[in-house]
N, C-alpha and C positions, 0 to 999 in steps of 0.2 A: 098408189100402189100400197101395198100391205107387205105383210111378213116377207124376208126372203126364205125360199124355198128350202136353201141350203140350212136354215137356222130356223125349219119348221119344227113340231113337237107333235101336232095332230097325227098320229097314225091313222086313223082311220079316214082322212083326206087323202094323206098320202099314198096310201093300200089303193082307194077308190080309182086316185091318178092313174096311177101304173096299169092296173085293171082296164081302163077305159083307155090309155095309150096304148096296150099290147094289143086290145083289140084293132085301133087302128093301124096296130103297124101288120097285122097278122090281116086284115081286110084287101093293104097296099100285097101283100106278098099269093094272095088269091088273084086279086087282080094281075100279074104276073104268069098267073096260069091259064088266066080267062082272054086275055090276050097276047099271047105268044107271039104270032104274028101281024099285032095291028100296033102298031108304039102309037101311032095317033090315040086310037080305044085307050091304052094304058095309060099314056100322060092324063088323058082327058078324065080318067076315072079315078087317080093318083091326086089330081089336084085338086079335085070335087071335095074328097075323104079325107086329104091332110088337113082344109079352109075347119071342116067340121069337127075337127078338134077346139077350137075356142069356143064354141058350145056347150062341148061335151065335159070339158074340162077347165076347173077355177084356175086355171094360173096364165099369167102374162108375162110379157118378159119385155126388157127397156134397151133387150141387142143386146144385153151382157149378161145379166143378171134374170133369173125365174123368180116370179111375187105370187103368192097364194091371192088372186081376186076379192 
């Protein structure tokens, strides 16, 4: 692991983060619209889109702690 997150100084990692977190949290809160009435459709599409955040984004975490990748 590298840097922790909280004792980052890269701004423009950090910007990029949040950026590409909001999207996934604003994808999860669509999906909420898109399936109203099917919670199976939702979980299923909820848990697709949270996995694809360590993709999309450099940071890990060791259960306590956030590390810049």
């Amino acid at each position: 692991m590298s840097d922790k997150i909280s004792e980052c100084n890269d701004i423009k990692f950090l910007r990029d983060a949040v950026i590409k977190l909001w999207a996934i949290i604003d994808d999860i809160d669509t999906y909420g619209d898109m399936a109203k009435s099917d919670n199976e459709l939702y979980r299923a599409l909820v848990e697709k889109r949270q996995k694809e955040r360590w993709d999309e984004v450099d940071i890990v975490s060791d259960g306590y702690d956030l590390y810049k990748q």
